[in-house]
C-alpha positions as CSV (number, residue, x, y, z in Angstrom):
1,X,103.6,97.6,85.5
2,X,104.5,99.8,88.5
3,X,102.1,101.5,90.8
4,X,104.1,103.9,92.7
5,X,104.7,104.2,96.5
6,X,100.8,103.5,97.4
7,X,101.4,99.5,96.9
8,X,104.8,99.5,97.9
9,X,103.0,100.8,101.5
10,X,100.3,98.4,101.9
11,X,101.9,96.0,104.1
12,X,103.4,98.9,106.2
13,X,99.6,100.3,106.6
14,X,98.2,96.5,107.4
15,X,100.8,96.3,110.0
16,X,99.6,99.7,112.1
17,X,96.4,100.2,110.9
18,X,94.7,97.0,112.0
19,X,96.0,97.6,115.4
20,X,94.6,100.7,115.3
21,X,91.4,99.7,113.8
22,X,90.4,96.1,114.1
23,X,88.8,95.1,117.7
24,X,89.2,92.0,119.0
25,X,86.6,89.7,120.3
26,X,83.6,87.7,119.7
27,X,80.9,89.6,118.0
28,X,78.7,87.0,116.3
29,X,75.0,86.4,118.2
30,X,72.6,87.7,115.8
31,X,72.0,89.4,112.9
32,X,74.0,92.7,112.9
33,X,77.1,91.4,114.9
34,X,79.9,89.2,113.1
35,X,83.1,88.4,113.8
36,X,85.3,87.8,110.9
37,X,88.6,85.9,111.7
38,X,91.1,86.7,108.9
39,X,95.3,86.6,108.4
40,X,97.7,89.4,107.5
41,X,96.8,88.0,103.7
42,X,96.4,91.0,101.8
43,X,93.6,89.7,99.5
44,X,92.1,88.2,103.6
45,X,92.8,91.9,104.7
46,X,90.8,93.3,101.3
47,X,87.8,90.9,101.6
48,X,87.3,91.2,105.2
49,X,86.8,95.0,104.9
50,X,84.6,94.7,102.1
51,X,82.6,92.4,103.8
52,X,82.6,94.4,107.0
53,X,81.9,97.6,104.9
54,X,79.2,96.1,103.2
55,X,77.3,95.0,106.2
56,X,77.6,98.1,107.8
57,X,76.3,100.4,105.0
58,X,73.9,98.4,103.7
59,X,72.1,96.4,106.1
60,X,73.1,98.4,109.5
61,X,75.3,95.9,111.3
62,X,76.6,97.7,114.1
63,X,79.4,95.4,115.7
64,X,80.8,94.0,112.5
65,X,84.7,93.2,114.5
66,X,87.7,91.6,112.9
67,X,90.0,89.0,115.1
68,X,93.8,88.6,113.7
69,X,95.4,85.3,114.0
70,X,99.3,85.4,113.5
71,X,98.9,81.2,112.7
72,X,97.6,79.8,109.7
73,X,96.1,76.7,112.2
74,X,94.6,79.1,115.0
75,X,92.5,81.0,112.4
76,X,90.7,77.4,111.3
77,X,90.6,76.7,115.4
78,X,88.7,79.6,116.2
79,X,86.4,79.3,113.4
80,X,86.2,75.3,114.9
81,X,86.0,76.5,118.6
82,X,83.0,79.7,117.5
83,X,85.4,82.7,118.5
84,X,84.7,83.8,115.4
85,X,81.8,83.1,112.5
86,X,84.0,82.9,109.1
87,X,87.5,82.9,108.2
88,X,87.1,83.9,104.0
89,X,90.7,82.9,102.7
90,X,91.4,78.8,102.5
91,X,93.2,77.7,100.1
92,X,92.0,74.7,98.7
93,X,93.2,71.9,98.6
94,X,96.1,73.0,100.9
95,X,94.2,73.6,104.1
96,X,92.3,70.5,103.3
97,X,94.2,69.5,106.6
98,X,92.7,72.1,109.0
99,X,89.3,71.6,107.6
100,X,89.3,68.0,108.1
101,X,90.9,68.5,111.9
102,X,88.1,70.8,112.7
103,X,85.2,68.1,111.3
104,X,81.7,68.8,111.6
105,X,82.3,71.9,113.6
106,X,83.0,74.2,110.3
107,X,81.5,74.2,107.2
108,X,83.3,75.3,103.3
109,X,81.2,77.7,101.1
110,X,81.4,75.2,98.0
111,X,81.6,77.8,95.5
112,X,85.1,79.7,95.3
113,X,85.1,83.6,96.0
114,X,88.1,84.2,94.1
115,X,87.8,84.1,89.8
116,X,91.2,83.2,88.6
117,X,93.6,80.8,88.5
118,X,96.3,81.0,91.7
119,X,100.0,80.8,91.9
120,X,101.9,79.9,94.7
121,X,105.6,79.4,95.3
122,X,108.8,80.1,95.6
123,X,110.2,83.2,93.9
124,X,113.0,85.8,93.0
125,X,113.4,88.9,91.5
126,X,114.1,89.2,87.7
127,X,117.8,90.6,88.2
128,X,118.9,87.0,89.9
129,X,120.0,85.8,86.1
130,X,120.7,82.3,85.5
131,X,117.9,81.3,88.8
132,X,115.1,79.3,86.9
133,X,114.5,76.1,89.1
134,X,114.4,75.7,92.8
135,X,117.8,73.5,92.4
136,X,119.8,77.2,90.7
137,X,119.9,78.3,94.3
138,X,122.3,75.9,95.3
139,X,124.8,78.5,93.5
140,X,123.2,81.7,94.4
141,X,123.2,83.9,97.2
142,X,121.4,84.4,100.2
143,X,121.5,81.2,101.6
144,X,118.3,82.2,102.9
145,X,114.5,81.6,102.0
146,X,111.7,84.4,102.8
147,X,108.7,82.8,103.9
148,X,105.4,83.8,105.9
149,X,103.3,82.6,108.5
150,X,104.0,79.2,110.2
151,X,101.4,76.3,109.4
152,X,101.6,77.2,105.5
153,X,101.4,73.8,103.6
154,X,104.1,75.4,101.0
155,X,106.0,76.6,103.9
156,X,106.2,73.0,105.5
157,X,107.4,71.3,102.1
158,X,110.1,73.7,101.0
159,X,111.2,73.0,104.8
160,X,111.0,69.8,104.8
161,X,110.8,68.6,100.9
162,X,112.6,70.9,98.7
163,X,115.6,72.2,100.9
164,X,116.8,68.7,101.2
165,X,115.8,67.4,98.0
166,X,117.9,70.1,95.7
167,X,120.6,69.7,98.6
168,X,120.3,73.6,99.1
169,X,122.6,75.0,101.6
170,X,119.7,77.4,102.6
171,X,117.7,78.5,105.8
172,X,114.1,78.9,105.4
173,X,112.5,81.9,107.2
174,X,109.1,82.0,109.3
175,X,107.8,85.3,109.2
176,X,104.9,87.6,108.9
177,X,103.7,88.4,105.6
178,X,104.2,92.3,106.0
179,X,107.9,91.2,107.4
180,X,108.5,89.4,104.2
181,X,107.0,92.1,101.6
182,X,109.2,94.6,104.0
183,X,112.1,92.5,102.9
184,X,111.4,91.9,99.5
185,X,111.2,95.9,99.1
186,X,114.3,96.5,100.9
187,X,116.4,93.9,98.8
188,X,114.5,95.0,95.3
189,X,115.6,98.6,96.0
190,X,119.1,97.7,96.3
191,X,118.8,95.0,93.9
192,X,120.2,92.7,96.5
193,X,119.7,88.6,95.7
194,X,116.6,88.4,97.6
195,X,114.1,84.4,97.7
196,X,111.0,84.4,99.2
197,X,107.4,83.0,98.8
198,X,105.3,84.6,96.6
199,X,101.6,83.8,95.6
200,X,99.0,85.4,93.1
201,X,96.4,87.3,93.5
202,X,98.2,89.6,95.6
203,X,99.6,93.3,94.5
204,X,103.4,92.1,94.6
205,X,102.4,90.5,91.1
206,X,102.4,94.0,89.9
207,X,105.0,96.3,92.1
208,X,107.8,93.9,91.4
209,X,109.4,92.4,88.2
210,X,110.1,88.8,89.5
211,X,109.6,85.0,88.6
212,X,108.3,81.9,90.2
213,X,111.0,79.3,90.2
214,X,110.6,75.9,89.0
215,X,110.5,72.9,90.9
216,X,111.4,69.9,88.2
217,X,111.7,67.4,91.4
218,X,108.6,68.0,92.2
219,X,109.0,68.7,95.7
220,X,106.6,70.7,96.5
221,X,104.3,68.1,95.3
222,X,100.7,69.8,95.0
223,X,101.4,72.5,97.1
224,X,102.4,75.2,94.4
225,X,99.3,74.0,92.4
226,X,96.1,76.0,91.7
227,X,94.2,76.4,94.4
228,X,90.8,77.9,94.7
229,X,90.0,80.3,98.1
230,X,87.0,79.5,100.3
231,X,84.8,80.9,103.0
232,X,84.9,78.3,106.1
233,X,81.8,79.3,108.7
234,X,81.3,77.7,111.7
235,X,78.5,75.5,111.9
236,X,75.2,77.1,112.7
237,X,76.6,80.4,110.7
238,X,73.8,80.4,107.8
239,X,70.6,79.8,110.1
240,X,71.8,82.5,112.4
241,X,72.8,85.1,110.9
242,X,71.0,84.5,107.0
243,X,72.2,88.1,105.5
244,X,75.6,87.6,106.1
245,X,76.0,84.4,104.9
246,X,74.0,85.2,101.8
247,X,76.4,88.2,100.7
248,X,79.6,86.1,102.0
249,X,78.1,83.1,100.1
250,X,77.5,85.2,96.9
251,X,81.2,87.1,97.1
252,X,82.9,86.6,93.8
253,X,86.2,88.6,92.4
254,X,89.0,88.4,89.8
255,X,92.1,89.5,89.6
256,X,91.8,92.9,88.6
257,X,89.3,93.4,90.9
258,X,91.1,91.9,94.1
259,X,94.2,94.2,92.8
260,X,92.5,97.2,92.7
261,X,90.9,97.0,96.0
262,X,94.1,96.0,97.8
263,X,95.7,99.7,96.0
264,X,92.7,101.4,96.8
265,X,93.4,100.2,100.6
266,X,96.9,100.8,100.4
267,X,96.3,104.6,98.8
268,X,94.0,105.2,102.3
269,X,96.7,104.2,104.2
270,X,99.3,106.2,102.7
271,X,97.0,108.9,103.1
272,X,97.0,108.4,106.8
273,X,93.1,107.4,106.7
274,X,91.0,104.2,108.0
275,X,91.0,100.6,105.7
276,X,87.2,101.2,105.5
277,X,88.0,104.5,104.0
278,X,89.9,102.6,101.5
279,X,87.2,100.1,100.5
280,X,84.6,102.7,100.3
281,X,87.0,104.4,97.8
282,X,87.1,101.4,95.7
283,X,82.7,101.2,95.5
284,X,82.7,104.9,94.8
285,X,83.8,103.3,91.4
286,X,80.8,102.7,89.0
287,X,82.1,98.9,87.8
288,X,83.2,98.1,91.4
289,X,79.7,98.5,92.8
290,X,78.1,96.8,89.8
291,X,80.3,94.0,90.8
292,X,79.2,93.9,94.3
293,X,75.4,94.4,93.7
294,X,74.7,91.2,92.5
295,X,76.0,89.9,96.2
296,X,73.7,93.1,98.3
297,X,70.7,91.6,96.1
298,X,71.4,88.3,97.7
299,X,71.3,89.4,100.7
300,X,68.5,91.6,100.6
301,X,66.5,88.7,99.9
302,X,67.6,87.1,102.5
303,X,66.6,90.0,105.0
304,X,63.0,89.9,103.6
305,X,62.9,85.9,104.3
């Protein structure tokens, strides 16, 4: 499936529009002010605005901000430390780790908001023939592995596991996510070899044609397997600010869904107009908002006590 230049320009828009947009700071301290702590995820960049969206048309928050972190570890610390109320993108079990370091200071939604089944690993585009298994690269081009943010757990164990493991004569890459999908778009146009982490849900899935390799040493271990994505709130979150935590808590999308939203963000974007405008696109649309409801219902009732 291809979707035009609107996806291909998501990352481009995530990269200057949250500066633009997004304030930084502590806004958490009672019911209509919330800081949400998030990554340069795309599906993280898609449910944050949702949620801060929601809040602010529905139930009137006025100071709804948004505080980046460029680390996968300092977004779990400032949930830990209360510089910000949620974080609503861990991937579990392989930020089992930061949850554990941060103790009895955060607390994980139990129920997942994401309804699917996740993949995560290591990847190339369709036109590298004869590249099936993580061990194919040893005779293939770059010499170089795309990756994303420090402090991934799949990051760490294709650095330290699979590199050495398949004996691959290869450099693995920290960078941004919106770095690597810049990459990945340069090298597909060009139809340059081109490896790099990919994961699912994100848009990629359906912009590019490309495969996740396989890893028959299992050296990656558990990190390319399912995962399911949680909110993590600060302790304290639900008894002071009930509303949010109710429509965070009740937050559930698929696939299709969590697709949709990130084109309808990237579409605003391209159009030179705000994220929010974006996600209010995406609930102009009659199954979108009937998806949503169930969640404002939640925390409705939570407003009236």
């Amino acid at each position: 499936m291809r979707c035009g230049r609107g996806l291909g320009a998501l990352f481009v828009g995530v990269v200057f529009g949250t500066l633009a947009v997004l304030p930084a700071g502590c806004g958490f301290g009672g019911q209509g002010q919330i800081t949400l702590g998030y990554l340069l995820w795309d599906e993280n960049v898609a449910n944050s605005y949702l949620i801060r969206v929601l809040l602010e048309d529905e139930f009137g928050y006025e100071n709804v901000e948004l505080q980046r972190s460029e680390k996968v570890p300092d977004v779990f610390d400032a949930v830990a430390e209360g510089e910000t109320d949620v974080f609503m993108d861990a991937w579990m079990p392989n930020h089992r780790q930061f949850v554990d370091e941060a103790g009895d200071k955060v607390e994980v939604y139990r129920e997942p908001w994401y309804e699917g089944k996740t993949v995560f690993g290591v990847a190339v585009p369709n036109y590298m023939e004869g590249i099936e298994t993580i061990g194919d690269l040893k005779s293939s081009e770059p010499g170089m592995i795309t990756g994303i943010e420090p402090g991934a757990t799949l990051m760490e164990k294709i650095g330290q596991n699979a590199v050495p493991q398949y004996d691959l004569d290869y450099s693995l890459v920290e960078a941004s996510t919106p770095a690597m999908l810049l990459e990945l778009q340069k090298a597909y146009s060009m139809r340059e070899p081109f490896v790099f982490v990919a994961w699912s849900p994100h848009w990629m899935n359906l912009e590019y044609d490309f495969r996740y390799l396989k890893d028959p040493k299992n050296a990656l271990g558990t990190a390319d397997d399912p995962q399911t994505l949680h909110t993590v709130a600060r302790k304290g979150f639900a008894e002071d600010d009930p509303v949010a935590h109710a429509l965070i808590s009740e937050m559930r999308l698929d696939s299709t869904q969590v697709g949709s939203l990130e084109v309808a963000i990237n579409q605003a974007v391209d159009e030179e107009r705000e994220i929010d405008a974006g996600v209010r696109d995406w609930l102009e649309e009659s199954e979108n908002r009937s998806a949503v409801q169930p969640w404002i219902d939640a925390a409705r009732q939570a407003e009236r006590g």
